[in-house]
C-alpha positions as CSV (number, residue, x, y, z in Angstrom):
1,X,1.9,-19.7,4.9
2,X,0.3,-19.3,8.2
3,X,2.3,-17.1,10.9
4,X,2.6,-16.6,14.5
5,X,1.2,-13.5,14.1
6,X,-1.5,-12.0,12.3
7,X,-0.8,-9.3,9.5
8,X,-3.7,-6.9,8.6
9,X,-3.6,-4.9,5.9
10,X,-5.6,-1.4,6.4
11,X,-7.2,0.2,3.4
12,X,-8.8,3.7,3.9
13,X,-9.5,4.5,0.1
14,X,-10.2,1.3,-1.3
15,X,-10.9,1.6,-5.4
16,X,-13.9,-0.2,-7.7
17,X,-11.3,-0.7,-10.9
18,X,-12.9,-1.2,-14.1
19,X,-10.3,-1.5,-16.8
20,X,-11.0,-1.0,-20.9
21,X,-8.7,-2.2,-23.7
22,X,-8.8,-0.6,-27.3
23,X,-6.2,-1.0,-29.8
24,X,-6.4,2.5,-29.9
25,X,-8.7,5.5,-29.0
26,X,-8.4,9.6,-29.1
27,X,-9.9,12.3,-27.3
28,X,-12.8,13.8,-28.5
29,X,-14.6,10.4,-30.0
30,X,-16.7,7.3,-30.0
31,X,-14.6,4.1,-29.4
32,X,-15.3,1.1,-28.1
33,X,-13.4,-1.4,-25.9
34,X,-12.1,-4.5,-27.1
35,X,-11.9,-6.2,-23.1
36,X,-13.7,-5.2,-20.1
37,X,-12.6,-6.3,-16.5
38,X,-12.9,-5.8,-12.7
39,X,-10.4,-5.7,-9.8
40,X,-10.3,-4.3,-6.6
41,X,-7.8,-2.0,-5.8
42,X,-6.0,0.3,-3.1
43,X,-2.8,-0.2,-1.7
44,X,-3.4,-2.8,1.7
45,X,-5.7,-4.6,-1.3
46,X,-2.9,-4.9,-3.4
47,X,-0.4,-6.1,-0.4
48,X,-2.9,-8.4,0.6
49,X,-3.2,-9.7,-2.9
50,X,0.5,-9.8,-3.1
51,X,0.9,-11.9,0.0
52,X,-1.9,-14.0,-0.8
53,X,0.7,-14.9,-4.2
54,X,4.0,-15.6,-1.5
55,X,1.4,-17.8,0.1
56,X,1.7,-15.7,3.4
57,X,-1.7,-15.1,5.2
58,X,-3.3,-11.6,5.9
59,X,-6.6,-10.6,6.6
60,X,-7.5,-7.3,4.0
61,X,-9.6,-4.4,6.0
62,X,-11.9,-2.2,4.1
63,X,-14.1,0.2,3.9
64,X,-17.0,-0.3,1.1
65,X,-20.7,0.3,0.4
66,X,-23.0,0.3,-2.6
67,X,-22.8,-1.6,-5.7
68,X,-19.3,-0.8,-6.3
69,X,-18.4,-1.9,-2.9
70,X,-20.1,-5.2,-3.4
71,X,-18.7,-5.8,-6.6
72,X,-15.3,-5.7,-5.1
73,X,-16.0,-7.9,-2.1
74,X,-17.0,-10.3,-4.8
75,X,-13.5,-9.9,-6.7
76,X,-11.9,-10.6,-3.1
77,X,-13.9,-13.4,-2.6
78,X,-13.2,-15.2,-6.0
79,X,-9.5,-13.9,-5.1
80,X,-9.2,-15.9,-1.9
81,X,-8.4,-13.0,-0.7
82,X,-9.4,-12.9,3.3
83,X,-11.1,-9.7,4.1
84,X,-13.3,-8.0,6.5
85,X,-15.6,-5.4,5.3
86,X,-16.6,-2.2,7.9
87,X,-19.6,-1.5,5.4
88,X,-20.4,2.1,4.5
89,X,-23.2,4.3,3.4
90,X,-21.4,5.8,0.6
91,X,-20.9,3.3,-2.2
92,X,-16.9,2.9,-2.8
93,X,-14.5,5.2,-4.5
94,X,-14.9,4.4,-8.6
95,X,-12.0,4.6,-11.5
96,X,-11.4,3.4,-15.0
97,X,-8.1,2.5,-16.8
98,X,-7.6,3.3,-20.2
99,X,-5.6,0.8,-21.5
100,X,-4.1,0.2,-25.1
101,X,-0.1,-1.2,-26.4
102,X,-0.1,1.8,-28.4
103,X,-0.5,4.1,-26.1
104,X,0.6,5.3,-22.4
105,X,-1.7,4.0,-19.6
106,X,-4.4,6.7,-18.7
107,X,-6.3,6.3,-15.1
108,X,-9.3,8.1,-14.6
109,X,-10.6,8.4,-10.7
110,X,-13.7,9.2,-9.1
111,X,-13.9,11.5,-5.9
112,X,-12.4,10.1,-2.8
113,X,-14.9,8.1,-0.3
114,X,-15.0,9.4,3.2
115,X,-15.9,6.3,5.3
116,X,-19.0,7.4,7.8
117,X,-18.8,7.3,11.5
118,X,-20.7,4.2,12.2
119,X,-17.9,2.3,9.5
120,X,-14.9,3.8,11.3
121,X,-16.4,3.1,15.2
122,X,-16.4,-0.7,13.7
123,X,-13.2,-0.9,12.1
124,X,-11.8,0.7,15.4
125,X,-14.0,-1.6,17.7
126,X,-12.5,-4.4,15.9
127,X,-8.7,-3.8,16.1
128,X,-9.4,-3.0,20.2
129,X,-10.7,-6.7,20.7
130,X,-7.6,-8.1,18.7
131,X,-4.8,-9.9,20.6
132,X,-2.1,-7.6,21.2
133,X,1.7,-8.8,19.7
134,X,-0.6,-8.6,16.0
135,X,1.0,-6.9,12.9
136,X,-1.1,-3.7,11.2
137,X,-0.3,-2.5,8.1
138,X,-1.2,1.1,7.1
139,X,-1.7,1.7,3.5
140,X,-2.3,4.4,1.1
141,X,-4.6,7.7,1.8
142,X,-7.3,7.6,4.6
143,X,-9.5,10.6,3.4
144,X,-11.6,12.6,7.0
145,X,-8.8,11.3,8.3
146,X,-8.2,14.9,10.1
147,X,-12.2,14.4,11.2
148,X,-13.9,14.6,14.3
149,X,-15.2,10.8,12.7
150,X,-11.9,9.3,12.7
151,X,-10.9,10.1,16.5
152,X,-12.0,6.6,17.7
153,X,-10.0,5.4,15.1
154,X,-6.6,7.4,15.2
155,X,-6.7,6.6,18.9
156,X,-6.6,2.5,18.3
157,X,-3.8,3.1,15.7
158,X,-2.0,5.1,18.5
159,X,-3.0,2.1,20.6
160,X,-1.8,-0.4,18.4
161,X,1.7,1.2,17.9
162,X,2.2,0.5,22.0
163,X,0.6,-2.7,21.9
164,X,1.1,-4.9,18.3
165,X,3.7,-4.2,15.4
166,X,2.5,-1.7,13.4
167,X,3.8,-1.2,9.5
168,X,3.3,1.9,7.5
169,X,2.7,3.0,3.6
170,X,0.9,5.9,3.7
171,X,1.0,9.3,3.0
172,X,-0.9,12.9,3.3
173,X,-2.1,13.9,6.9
174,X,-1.9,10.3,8.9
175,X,2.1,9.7,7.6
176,X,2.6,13.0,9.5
177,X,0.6,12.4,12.5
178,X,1.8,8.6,13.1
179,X,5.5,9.1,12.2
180,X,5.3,10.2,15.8
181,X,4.5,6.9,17.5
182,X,6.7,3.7,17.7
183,X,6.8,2.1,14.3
184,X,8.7,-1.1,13.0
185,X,8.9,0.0,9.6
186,X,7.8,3.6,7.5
187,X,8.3,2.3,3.7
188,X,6.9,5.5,1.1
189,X,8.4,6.7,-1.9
190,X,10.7,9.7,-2.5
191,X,8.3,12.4,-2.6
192,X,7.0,11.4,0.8
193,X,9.4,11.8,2.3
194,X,10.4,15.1,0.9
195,X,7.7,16.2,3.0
196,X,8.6,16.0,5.9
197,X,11.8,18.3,5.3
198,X,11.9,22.2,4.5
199,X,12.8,23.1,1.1
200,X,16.2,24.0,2.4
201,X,16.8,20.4,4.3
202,X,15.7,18.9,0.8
203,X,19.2,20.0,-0.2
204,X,20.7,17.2,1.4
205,X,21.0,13.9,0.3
206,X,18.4,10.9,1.0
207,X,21.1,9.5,2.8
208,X,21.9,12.3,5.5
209,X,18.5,13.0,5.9
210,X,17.9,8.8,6.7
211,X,20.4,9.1,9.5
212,X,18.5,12.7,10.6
213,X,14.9,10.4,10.6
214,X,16.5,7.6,12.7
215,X,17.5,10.2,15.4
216,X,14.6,12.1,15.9
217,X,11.8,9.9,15.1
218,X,11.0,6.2,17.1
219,X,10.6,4.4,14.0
220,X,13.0,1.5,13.3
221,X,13.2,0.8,9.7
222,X,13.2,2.9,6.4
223,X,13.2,2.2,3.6
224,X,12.7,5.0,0.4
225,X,11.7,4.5,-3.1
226,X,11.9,6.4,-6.0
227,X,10.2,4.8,-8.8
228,X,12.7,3.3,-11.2
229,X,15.4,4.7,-9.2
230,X,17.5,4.2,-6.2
231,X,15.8,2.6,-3.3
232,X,17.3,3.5,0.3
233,X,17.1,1.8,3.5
234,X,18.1,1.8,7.1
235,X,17.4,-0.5,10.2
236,X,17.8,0.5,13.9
237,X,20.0,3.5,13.0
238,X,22.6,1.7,11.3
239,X,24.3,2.9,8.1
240,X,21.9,3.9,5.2
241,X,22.3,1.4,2.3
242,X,21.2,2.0,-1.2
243,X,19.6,-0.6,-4.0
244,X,19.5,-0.5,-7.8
245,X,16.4,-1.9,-8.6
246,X,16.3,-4.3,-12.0
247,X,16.5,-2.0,-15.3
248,X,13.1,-3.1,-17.2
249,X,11.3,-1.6,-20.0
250,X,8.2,-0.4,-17.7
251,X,4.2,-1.1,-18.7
252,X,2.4,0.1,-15.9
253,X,4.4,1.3,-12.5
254,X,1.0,1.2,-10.8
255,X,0.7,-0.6,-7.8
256,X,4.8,-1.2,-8.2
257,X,5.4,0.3,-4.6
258,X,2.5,-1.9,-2.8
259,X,4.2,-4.8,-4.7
260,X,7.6,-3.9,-2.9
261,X,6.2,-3.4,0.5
262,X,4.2,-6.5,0.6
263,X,7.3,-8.4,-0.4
264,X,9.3,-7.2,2.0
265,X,6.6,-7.9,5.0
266,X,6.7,-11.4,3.4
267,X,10.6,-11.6,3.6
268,X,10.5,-10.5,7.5
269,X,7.5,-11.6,8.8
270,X,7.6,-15.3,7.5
271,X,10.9,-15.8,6.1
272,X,12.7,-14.0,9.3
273,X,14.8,-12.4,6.7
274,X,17.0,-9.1,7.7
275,X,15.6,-5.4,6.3
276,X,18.7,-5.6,3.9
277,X,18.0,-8.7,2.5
278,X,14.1,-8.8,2.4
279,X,14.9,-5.9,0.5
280,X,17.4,-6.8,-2.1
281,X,14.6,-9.9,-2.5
282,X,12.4,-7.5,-3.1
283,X,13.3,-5.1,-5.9
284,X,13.0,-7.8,-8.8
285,X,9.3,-8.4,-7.7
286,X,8.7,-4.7,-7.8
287,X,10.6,-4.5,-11.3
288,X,8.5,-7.3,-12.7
289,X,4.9,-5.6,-11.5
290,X,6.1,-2.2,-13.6
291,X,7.0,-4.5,-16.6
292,X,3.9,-5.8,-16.6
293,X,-0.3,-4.8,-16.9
294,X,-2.1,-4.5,-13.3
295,X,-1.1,-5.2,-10.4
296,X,0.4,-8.3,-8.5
297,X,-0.8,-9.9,-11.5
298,X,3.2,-11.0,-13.1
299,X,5.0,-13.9,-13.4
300,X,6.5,-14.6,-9.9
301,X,10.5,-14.4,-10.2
302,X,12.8,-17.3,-8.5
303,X,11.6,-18.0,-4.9
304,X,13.0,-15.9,-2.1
């Protein structure tokens, strides 16, 4: 589905996935996997990948290098997944999932890869000399992101806020820094947003403390998750409303959140659908990525 606007998704700690079944396996020994595959992940990956499913178009910005980082260009490109690549001297982040039915999921993640100066200056020259009115979505961890390095970058974000529609899932250092500027929508999970309240405001419920974010910060939209718990939501400082998300017997909750936000960009961005709604649509796409191995990877539920 093509749109009026442009979505970009922004990775800043994209992941090389390798993923090894066994029936079964223990600590301490020899085993060997019954399947072997590849995916690309990190969380504007996966809402890219999610939206490429709705058949809404977005455009998937990366940072990669190496062999890693050109084996996952390759999964994109079989994906039909449209990215742009700000190539970087460090080969990209590594992990390995450890998966069998008999046992729980184990993830295992190499250190995080700090995109070099030369990789950021691009990504950042590349968002200036896009048409303003476009929609940028930030996702997941940007690690340097406190670096000298990332100044060119933090200052076209700051940009962008003034100038396009700008979307947030992220957390650490930049959810703190940009929760300052104008945003259309913050979406994070529970614990995020924990931290931006003393231990002592933590007290209160989600909901007082969604009408306390509406009123000091210039962000539009909420909306809170909690795993398989109650999601919360509010949009342009009206009343807080709270979700039950489907009860499902969960697999893998992995990726479940990027599944919800990408949903909901897909519900207001092309389907013009209010927060509320594009919500409540949501949740049972969410449900069915927890009840299910990998990510974005389930049976798609009734149409929105």
């Amino acid at each position: 589905m093509s749109l009026s606007t442009s979505i970009y998704t922004l990775t800043g700690n994209l992941l090389a996935e390798r993923t090894l079944e066994y029936d079964t396996w223990e600590i301490g020994k020899t085993e060997r996997a019954t399947r072997e595959s590849f995916h690309t992940r990190g969380k504007g990956v996966n809402v890219s990948n999610m939206l490429a499913r709705l058949d809404t178009d977005s455009t998937a910005l990366i940072f990669a290098g190496g062999a890693s980082g050109a084996e996952s260009e390759a999964w994109l490109r079989q994906r039909g997944i449209t990215y742009r690549n700000f190539e970087t001297k460090q080969a990209a982040r590594t992990g390995t999932v450890i998966w069998s039915e008999q046992q729980a999921e184990t993830t295992f993640l190499g250190p995080n890869a700090t995109p070099d100066a030369d990789a950021i200056n691009a990504c950042a020259h590349f968002l200036r000399n896009l048409p303003d009115g476009q929609v940028l979505a930030l996702c997941g961890s940007f690690p340097g992101w406190s670096d000298h390095d990332y100044t060119p970058l933090r200052a076209e974000i700051e940009r962008w806020a003034r100038r396009g529609l700008l979307y947030v899932d992220a957390y650490g250092p930049p959810l703190q820094d940009i929760v300052s500027l104008p945003i259309e929508l913050i979406k994070i999970n529970r614990q995020e947003f924990d931290a931006f309240y003393s231990e002592e405001e933590r007290a209160q419920s989600v909901e007082s403390r969604l009408r306390t974010a509406a009123e000091k910060w210039d962000v539009k939209n909420w909306v809170i998750s909690n795993g398989p718990d109650s999601v919360w939501m509010t949009a342009n400082e009206s009343d807080p409303i709270e979700f039950t998300p489907p009860k499902i017997t969960e697999i893998s909750p992995t990726g479940s959140g990027d599944v919800l936000f990408a949903v909901i960009l897909h519900g207001l961005l092309a389907l013009q659908l209010p927060l509320a709604k594009a919500v409540e649509a949501a949740l049972p796409y969410a449900s069915a990525n927890a009840a299910h191995q990998g990510v974005a990877d389930f049976e798609i539920p009734p149409p929105l």
